[in-house]
Every structure is written in C-alpha cells, then in structure tokens.
C-alpha positions in Angstrom: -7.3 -49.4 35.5 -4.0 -50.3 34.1 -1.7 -53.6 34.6 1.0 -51.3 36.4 -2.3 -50.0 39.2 -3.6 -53.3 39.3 0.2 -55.0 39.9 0.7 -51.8 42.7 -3.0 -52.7 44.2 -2.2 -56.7 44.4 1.3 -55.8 45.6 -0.4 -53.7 48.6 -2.5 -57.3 49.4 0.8 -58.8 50.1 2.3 -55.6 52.2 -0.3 -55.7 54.9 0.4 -59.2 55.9 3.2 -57.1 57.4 3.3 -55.3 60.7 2.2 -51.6 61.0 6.1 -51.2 61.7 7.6 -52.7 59.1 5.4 -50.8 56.2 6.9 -47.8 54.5 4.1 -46.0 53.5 5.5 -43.2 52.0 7.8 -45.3 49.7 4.3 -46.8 48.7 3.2 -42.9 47.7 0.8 -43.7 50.5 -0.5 -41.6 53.6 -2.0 -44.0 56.5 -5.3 -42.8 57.8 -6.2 -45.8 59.7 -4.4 -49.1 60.7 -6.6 -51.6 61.9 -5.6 -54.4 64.0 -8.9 -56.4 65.5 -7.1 -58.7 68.1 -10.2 -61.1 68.9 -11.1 -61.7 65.2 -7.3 -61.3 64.0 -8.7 -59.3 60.8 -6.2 -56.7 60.2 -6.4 -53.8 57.3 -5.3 -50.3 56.8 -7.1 -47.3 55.1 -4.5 -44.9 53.2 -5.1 -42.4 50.4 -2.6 -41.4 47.7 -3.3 -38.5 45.4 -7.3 -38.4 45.1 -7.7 -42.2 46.1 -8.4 -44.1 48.7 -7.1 -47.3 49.4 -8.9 -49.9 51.7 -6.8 -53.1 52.2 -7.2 -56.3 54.0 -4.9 -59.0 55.0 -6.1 -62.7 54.7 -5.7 -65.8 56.6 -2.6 -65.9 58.3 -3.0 -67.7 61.9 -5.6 -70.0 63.5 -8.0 -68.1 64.1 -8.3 -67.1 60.9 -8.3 -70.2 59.4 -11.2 -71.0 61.8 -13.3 -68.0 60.3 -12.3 -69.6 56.5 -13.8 -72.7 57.8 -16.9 -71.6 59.5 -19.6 -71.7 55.9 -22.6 -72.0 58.0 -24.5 -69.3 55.8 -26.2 -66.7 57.7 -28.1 -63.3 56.6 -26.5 -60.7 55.4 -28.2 -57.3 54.4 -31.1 -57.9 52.0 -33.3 -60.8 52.8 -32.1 -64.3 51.0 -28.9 -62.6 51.4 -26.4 -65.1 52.9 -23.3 -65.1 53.3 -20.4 -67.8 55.6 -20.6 -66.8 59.0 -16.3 -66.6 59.3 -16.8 -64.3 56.5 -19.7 -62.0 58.2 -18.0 -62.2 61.4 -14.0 -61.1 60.7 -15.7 -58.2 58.5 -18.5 -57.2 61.2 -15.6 -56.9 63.6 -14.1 -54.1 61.7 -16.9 -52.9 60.0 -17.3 -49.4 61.9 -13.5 -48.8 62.1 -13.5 -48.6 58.4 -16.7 -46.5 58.1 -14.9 -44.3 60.8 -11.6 -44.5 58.9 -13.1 -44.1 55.6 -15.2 -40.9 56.3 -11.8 -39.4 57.7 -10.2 -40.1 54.6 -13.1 -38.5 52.4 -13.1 -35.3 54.4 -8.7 -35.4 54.6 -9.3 -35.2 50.5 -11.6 -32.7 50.7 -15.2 -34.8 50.2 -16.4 -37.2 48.1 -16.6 -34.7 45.2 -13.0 -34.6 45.6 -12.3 -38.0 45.0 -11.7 -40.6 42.2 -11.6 -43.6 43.4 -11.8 -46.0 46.4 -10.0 -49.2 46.1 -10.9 -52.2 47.8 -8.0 -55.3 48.0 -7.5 -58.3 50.0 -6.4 -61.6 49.6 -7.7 -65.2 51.0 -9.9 -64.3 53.9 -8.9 -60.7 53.1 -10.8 -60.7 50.0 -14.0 -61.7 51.8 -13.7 -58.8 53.7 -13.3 -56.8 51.0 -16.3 -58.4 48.8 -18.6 -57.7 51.6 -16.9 -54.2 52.5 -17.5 -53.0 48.9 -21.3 -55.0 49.0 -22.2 -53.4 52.0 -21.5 -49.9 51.4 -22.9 -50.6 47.8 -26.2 -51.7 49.1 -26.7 -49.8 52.2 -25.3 -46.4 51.3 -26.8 -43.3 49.6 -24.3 -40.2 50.4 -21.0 -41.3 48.6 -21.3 -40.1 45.0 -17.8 -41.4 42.8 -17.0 -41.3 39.6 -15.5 -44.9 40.1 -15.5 -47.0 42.8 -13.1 -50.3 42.0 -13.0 -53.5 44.0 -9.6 -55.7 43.4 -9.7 -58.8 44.9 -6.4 -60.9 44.3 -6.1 -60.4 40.6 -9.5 -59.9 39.6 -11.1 -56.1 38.8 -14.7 -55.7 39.1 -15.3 -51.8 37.9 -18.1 -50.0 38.8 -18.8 -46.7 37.0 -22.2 -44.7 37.6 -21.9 -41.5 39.6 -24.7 -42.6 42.3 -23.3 -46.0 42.8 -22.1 -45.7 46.4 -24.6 -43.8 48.7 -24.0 -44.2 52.3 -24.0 -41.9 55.7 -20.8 -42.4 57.3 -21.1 -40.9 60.2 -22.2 -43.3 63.4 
C-alpha cells in the first residue's frame, strides 16, 4: 500500500463522521453499497467499493453514547475461548455485525465474487477502529469462503497487511 492509499484510506475515517447527505461519494471514486446508521448503539459505517476494492469504514466516538461504549472495559468473550475483548467494544460492533456481513456479500457479488477482488479495506478511528479490529478479527477467525489476494486492515495510521490467498474464509450469507 502506498502513502497516497493510505492518506485516501485515513482521509475516508474522517469523512464518515459526516452525514450520509453531506458525503460525495463519487468525488471519493466511491460507489456506496451500504450506509449504516445503528441508532441504539450510535455506531455508524458505510461499505463502498471503488474499482476491485472494497472499502469498510467506521466512524468513532462522537456523542455520549459512544463515549459510554469507550468506557465500558469490562472484558468479556469474544470468539475463541480466552478471547476477551471490552464489552463497549463487543457491543457497538455486535450491533452492526450482520449489516456488514449483509453489506459486504452484496459488494463481493456487485464486483463479480471474491475471485474478482483485490482488496478489502478496513478503517476507523477512536471507537471506529475497534470496530474495525474486531470486524477484520472476526471474519479472520470465523470465515472459510472469502479467498483474497490481500486483505488490509488500516486503523488510524497504522497498516497491518495480510497476504496468503486462504486468509479470509467465511459464509456470508445468514
């Protein structure tokens, strides 16, 4: 990944603090596939592709509520056992969890399949980028469909590559 798609991807992290409204996807090279606006946990997100990737992205904390979820650490379990993980965390991405699966096996089949792919990139920033960590754990661990090239998690300014072809496995459909 280059400085110029890692500025873009931090620059997206910022955008979807933004109302649905008030985001001009297209400008962004973007096409929207899902918006995602969970009222009771206030976790908000969008799923977009561009070219042969697609783009996950999660707001952080931005009201009360959510500062409430980046102040709950009570660990609790997560997938694996020993797994734990702060309940805020668990909670704003559970919320969401099967919108995204939803959202992201529209995306996959709008780009033809997985084969058809090159990336999915995961962003978020503050409490955003706990949802993303456990968005791009989860469908690491759990999956065994997804077969990418590359699958690349950016949260804030850090980039975590991971490159085997069977990396991401999962069945999307619920």
């Amino acid at each position: 990944m280059t400085k110029e798609e890692i500025l873009y991807n931090v620059g997206l992290t910022e955008k979807v603090y933004s109302e649905k409204k008030d985001i001009d996807f297209k400008t962004l090279g973007l096409k929207l596939v899902k918006w995602i606006d969970h009222k009771k946990s206030d976790t908000q997100g969008f799923i977009a592709t561009k070219d042969k990737t697609i783009y996950i992205v999660w707001r952080g904390s931005s009201s009360k509520k959510d500062f409430q979820n980046d102040a709950s650490i009570d660990k609790v379990p997560f997938i694996e056992e020993g797994e734990k993980v702060h309940i805020g965390f668990k909670s704003s991405w559970e919320a969401v969890k099967d919108q995204t699966y939803e959202a992201l096996d529209k995306a996959l089949k709008t780009l033809g399949g997985e084969d058809k792919i090159d990336n999915i990139i995961v962003c978020g920033h503050s409490l955003g980028a706990a949802v993303t960590t456990l968005f791009a754990y989860s469908i690491y661990t759990i999956t065994n469909q997804i077969k990418l090239s590359a699958v690349q998690l950016v949260v804030q300014e850090l980039e975590i590559k991971y490159s085997n072809k069977t990396l991401i496995n999962h069945q999307l459909s619920h």
